[in-house]
Structures are given as structure tokens and as C-alpha cells.
C-alpha distance (Angstrom), angle and dihedral (degrees) to the residues before:
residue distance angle dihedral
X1 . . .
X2 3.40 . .
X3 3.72 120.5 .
X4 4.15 100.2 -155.2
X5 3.97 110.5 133.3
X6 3.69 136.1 179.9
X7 3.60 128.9 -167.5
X8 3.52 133.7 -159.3
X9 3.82 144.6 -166.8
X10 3.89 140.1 -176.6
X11 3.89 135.1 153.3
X12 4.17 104.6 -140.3
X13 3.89 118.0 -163.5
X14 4.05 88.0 -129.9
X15 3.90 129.6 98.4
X16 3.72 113.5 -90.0
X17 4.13 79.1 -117.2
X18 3.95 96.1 57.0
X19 4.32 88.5 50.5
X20 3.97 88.4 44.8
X21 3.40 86.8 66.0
X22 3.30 110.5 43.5
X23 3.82 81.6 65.4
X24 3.69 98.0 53.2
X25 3.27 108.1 34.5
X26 4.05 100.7 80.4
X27 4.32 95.1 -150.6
X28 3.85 80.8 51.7
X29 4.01 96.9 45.6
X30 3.81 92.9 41.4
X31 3.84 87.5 58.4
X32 3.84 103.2 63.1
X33 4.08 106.6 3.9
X34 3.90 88.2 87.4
X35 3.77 116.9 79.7
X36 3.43 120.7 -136.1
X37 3.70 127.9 -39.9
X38 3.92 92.4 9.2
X39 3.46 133.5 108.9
X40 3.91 125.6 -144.5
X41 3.76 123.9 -149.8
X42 3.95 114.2 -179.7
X43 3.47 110.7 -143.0
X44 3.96 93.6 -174.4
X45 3.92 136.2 -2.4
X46 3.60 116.1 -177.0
X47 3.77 92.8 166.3
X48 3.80 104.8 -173.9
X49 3.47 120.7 99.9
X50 4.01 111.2 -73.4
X51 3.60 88.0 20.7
X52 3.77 117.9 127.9
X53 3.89 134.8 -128.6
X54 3.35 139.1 -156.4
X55 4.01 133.0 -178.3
X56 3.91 148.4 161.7
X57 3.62 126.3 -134.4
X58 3.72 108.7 -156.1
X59 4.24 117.8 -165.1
X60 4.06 96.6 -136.6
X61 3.98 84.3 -150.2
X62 3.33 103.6 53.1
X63 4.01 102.5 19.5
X64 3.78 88.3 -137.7
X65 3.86 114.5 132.2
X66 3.44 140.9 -157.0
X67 4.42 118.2 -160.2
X68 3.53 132.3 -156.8
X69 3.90 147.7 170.1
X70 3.53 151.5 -179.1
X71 3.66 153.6 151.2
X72 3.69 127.9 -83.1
X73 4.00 105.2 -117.1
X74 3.98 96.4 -167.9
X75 3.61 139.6 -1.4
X76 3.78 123.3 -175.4
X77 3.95 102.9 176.3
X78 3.55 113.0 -107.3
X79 3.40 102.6 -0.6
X80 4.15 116.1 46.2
X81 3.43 137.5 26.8
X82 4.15 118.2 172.7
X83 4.20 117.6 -177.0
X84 3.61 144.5 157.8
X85 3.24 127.3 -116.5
X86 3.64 135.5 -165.2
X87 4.27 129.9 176.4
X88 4.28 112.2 -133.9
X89 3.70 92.1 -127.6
X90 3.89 107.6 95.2
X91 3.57 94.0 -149.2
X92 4.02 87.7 67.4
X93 4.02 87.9 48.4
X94 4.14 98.1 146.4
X95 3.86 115.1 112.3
X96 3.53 117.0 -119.5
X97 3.84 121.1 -145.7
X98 4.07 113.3 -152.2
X99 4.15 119.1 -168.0
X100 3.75 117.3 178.9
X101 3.55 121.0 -177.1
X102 3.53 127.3 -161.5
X103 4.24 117.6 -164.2
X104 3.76 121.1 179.8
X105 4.14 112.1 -122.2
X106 3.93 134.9 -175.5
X107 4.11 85.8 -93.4
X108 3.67 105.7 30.6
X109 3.86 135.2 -65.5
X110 3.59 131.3 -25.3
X111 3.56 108.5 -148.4
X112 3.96 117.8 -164.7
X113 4.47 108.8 -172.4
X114 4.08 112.8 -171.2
X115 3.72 106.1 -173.7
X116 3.95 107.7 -165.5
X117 3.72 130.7 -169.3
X118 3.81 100.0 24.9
X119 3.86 109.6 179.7
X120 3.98 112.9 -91.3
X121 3.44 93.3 -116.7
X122 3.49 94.9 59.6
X123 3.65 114.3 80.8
X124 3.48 108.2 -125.0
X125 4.22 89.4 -142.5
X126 3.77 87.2 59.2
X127 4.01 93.9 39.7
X128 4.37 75.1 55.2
X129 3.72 95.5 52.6
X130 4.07 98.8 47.8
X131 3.78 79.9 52.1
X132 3.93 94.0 51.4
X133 3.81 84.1 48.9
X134 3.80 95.8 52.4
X135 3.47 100.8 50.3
X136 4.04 95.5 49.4
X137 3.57 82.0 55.8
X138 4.30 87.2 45.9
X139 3.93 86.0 50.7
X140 3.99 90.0 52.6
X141 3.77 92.2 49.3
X142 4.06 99.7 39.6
X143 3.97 106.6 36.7
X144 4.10 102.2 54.6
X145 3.39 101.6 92.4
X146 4.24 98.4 -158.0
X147 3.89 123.5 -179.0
X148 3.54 115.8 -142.7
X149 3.79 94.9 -134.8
């Protein structure tokens, strides 16, 4: 198994609630988990704890696509969420290992991701950048707070 891990770590001005469901809500997730220039399509979201995943990354250049799935390991509302992850193609066949957690601060949530097990071939430092990506695109969704009238 590969051992290649990134870690991230941002403070968003939105309620621990708001962020927890941007991950678990899959019209939410599909909106900003994609970096740049890709397109997600969710396939399936079961998003209780044993429930499984599965999704498709799409490059909007290119139109080629890469899917992958997997189960949701732990989720304590709010403020953890733990799954597997693992990409279709068998040449990318290492299990990756996601834990998010979520901690309520004086001006929001601090959010801390460790993604574990990323596939050799993957450079970790790119693996860290489509992160980055996805989570200024979580920031745009979460922290405007719009009323409805």
C-alpha cells in the first residue's frame, strides 16, 4: 500500500453545520469537490456510516474521466467524517483512507483533511493542489450567508 499523505487546513467563516453539509449532501459536494476544469457527477451517496459512494470526475477539456467509490468509515455529524476511497482503473489499485474533521471556532469552522494512502503514481504535491482547489471552491459555497427574501 502506498504510504503518500497530504494534509490540509483552513479556518471558514461558516457554522461547522453549514460545511457538514456541503459534504453530505451530493448536489452540494458535486459543486466544489472537483478541482478545476473537472466536472463531478455522483453516481451514489449513501452518506451514513457504512454507506457506500461512488462518483466520476470528468476533465471538461479533454472529456476523459476517471470514476471512483467507496464506503463512508465514520460519520459523527458536524464534526468527522472517515471513508475509503478507491479509483476504477486497476492500475491505480491502492486504497485511499480520507478523515475530515470539522471543530467549531470563535469565527466559523476549522476544518483539518488528512488524505492517506494516495496511489504511488499520484504525486502527493499534485494530490495537495486539487485539494487547495476544492476547498476555495468549499469557501465560495459555505461562507455567503444569502436570505431567501
Amino acid at each position: 500500500m502506498a504510504t503518500n499523505t497530504v494534509t490540509l487546513h483552513r479556518v471558514l467563516t461558516a457554522a461547522p453545520e453549514k460545511v457538514f453539509r456541503a459534504f453530505s449532501d451530493p448536489n452540494a459536494y458535486a459543486t466544489w469537490i472537483p478541482p478545476y476544469g473537472f466536472i463531478c457527477t455522483v453516481q451514489q451517496m449513501d452518506f451514513h456510516e457504512g454507506g457506500r459512494f461512488q462518483m466520476t470526475f470528468t476533465n471538461f477539456s479533454t472529456g476523459n474521466s476517471h470514476s471512483f467509490g467507496g464506503q463512508y468509515l465514520q460519520i459523527i455529524p458536524n464534526s468527522f467524517i472517515k471513508n475509503s476511497d478507491k479509483f476504477d482503473d486497476p492500475n491505480l489499485p491502492d486504497v485511499m483512507t480520507t478523515s475530515i474533521w470539522l471543530t467549531k471556532v470563535s469565527c466559523g469552522t476549522e476544518i483539518k483533511i488528512v488524505q492517506e494512502g494516495i496511489p504511488a503514481v499520484i504525486p502527493p504535491e499534485m494530490c495537495y493542489l486539487g485539494w487547495q482547489e476544492s476547498l476555495e471552491k468549499l469557501k465560495r459555497l459555505v461562507e455567503p450567508d444569502i436570505p431567501d427574501a
